[in-house]
C-alpha positions as CSV (number, residue, x, y, z in Angstrom):
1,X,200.2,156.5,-64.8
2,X,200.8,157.7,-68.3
3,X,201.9,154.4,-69.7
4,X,198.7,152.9,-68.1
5,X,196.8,155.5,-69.3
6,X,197.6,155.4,-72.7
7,X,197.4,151.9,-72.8
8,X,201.0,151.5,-73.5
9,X,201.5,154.3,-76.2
10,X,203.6,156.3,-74.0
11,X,206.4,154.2,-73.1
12,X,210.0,155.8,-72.1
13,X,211.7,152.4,-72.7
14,X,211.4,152.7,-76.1
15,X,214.9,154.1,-76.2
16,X,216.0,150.4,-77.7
17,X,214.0,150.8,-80.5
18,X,214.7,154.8,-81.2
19,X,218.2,154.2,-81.3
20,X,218.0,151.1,-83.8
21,X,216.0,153.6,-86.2
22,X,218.7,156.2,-85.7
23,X,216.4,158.8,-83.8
24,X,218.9,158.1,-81.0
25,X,222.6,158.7,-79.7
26,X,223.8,155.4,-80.2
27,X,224.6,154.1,-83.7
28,X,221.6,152.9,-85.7
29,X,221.2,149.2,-86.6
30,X,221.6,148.7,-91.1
31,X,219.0,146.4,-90.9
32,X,215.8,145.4,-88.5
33,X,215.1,142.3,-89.8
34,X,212.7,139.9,-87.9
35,X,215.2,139.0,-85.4
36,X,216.4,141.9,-85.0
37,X,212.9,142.9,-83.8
38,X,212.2,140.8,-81.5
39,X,215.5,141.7,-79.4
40,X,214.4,145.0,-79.4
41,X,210.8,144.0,-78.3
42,X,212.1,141.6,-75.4
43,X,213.9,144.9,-74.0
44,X,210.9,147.0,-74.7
45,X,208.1,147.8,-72.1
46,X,207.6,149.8,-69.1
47,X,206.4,146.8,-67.2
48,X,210.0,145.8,-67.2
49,X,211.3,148.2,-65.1
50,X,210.7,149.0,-61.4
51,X,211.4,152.0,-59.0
52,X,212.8,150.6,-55.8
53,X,212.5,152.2,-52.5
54,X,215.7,153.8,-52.8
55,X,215.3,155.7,-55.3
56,X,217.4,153.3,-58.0
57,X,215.7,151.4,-60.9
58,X,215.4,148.0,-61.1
59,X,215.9,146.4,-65.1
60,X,214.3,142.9,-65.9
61,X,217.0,143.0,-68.5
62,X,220.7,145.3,-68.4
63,X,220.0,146.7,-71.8
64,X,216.5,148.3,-71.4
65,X,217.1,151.9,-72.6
66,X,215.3,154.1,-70.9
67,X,214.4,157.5,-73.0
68,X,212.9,160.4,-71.6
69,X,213.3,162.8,-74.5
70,X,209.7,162.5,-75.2
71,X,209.0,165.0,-71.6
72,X,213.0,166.6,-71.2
73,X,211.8,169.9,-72.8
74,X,208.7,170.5,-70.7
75,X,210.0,169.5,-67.6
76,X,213.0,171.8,-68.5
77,X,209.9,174.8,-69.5
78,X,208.5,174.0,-66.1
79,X,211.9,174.1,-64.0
80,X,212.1,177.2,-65.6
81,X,208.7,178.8,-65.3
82,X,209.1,177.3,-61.3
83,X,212.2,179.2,-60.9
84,X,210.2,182.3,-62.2
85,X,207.7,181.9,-59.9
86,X,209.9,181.8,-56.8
87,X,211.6,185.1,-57.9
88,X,208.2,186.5,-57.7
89,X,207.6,187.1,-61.2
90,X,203.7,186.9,-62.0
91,X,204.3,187.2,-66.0
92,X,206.1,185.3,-68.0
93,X,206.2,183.4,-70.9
94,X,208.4,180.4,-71.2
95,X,209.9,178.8,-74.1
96,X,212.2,175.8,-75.0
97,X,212.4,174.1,-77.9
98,X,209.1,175.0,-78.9
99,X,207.2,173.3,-75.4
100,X,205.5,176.5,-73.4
101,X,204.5,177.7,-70.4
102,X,202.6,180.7,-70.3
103,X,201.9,182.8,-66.4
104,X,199.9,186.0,-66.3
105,X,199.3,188.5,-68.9
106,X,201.1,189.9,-71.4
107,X,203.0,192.8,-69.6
108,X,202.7,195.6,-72.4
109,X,199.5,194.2,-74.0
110,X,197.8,193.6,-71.1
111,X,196.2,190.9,-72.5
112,X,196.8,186.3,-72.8
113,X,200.0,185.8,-74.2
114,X,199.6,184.5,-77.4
115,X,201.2,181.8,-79.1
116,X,201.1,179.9,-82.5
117,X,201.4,176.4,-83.9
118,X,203.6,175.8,-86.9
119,X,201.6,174.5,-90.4
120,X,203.2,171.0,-91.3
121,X,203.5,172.4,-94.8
122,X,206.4,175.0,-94.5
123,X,206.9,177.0,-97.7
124,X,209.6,180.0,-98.2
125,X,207.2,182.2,-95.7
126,X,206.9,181.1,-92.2
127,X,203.3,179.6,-91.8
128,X,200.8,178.8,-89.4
129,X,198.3,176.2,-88.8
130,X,196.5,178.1,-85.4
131,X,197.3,181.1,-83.3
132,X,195.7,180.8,-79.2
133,X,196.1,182.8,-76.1
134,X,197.8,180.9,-73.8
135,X,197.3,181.5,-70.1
136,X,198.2,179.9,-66.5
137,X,199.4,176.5,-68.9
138,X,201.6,174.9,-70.8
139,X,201.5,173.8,-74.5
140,X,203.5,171.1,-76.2
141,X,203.1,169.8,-79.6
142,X,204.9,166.8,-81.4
143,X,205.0,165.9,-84.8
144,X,206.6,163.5,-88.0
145,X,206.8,166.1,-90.8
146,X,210.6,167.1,-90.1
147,X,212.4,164.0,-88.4
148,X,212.6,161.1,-90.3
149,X,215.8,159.6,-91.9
150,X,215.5,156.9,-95.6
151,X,217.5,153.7,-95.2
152,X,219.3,152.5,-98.3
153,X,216.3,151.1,-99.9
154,X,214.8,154.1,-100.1
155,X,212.6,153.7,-97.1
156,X,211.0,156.0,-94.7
157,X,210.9,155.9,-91.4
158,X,209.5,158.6,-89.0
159,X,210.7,159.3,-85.5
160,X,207.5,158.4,-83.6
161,X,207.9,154.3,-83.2
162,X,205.2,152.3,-81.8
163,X,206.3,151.0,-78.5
164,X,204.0,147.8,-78.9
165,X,204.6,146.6,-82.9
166,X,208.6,148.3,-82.9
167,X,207.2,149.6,-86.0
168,X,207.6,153.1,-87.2
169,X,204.0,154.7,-87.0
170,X,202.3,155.2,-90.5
171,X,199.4,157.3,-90.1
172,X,197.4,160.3,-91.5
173,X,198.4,162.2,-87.8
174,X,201.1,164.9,-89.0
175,X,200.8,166.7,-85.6
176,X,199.7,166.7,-82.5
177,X,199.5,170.1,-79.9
178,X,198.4,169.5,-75.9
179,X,197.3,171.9,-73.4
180,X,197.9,171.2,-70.0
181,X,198.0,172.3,-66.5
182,X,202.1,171.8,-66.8
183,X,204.3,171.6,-69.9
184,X,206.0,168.1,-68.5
185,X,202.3,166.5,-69.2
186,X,201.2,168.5,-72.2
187,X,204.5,166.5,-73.4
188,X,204.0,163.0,-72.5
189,X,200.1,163.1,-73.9
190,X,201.4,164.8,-77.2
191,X,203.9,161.8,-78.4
192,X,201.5,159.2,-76.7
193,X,198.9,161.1,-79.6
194,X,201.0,160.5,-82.6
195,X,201.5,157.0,-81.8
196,X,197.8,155.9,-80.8
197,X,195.3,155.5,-83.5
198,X,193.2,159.0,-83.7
199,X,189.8,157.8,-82.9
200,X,191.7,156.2,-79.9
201,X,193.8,159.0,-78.8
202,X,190.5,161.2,-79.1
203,X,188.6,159.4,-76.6
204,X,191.4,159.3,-74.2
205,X,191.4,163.5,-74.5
206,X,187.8,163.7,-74.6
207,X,187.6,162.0,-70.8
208,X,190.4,163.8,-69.7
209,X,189.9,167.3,-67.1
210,X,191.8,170.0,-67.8
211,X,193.6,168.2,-70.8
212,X,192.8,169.2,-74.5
213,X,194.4,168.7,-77.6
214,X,194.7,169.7,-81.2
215,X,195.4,167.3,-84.6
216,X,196.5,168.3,-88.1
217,X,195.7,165.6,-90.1
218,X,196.4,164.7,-93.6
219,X,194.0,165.2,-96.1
220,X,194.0,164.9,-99.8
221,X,195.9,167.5,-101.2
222,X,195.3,170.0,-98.1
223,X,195.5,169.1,-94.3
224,X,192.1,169.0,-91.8
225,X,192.4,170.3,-87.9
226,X,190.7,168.3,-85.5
227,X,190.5,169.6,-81.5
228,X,188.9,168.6,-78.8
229,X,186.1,171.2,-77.6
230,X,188.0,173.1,-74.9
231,X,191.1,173.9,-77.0
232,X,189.6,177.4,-78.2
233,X,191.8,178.6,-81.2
234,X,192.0,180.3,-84.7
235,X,192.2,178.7,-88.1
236,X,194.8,180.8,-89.8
């Protein structure tokens, strides 16, 4: 539904093309050349793979590499915030890796749990780009300022790859933060955001219910926060 969705953005067969840029396990190729780009494209796209009756998953080709990392940490937040939940806890605020899932109130503060969203442009002090309450959802953000590796030549190359070109997205999008009814989702929609084009990736959010989303864009010599009209926060 997501890969539909986002007209292809979000795409967990990527995996061929993550590992060839190093972003993966498996040893990164020295050079993507033409060819080398089209092997990876031929082994590239959701529409490739199948989920059988049984449970098993069908390849159109052995070596599709199909990468989840994209949605691991909020479906771990909500397996987590599930287990909660069946103890009988009503408050609780769950984090890993920097996905969240906020229940309840704050127990001591009686009051949202509030949460923050890290300013792309980290100096000595700890900064901020937004603070929110967070309440009965989940909150993912992904971004390109920290992961990125240089080849040889001195290129960059960011972690977010564009499951269509096989190219490593260039774009003015330095972050991306979701809310969502689960963390799992908030996930998905926040790395389908930094590969879409904005204008694109708005619209999508903008016909979306109970979805909203925040962008910190690049700006000359500062950065510019763009959100949809339901994410309620605070400039910091």
């Amino acid at each position: 539904h997501l890969w539909q969705e986002t007209d292809g953005y979000f795409d967990p067969t990527v995996g061929a093309l993550v590992n060839a840029y190093g972003f993966g396990p498996a040893q990164p190729l020295a050079v993507i050349d033409d060819k080398a780009m089209d092997s990876l494209l031929n082994i590239t796209g959701f529409h490739r793979i199948s989920l059988l009756e049984d449970g098993t998953v069908s390849k159109e080709n052995k070596n599709i590499y199909v990468d989840f990392n994209a949605i691991a940490k909020g479906y771990a937040v909500d397996a987590l915030a599930k287990m909660l939940k069946s103890l009988g806890y009503q408050n609780y605020l769950v984090e890993v890796g920097g996905e969240l899932f906020a229940n309840g109130i704050h127990p001591e503060k009686k009051q949202p749990w509030r949460v923050a969203i890290d300013h792309p442009n980290q100096k000595e002090t700890r900064r901020f780009i937004a603070t929110l309450p967070l309440e009965n959802q989940g909150l993912a953000s992904s971004g390109n300022y920290r992961k990125f590796r240089t080849d040889e030549n001195g290129n960059k190359f960011v972690h977010t790859i564009n499951p269509k070109t096989g190219k490593s997205i260039k774009s003015n999008i330095l972050s991306t933060s979701v809310l969502a009814p689960n963390t799992m989702l908030a996930d998905a929609y926040a790395t389908a955001l930094m590969a879409m084009p904005f204008e694109k990736g708005k619209t999508l959010m903008e016909s979306l219910v109970e979805v909203e989303a925040l962008w910190v864009l690049a700006a000359k010599d500062s950065v510019r926060v763009v959100a949809t009209k339901g994410f309620v926060f605070e400039h910091q």
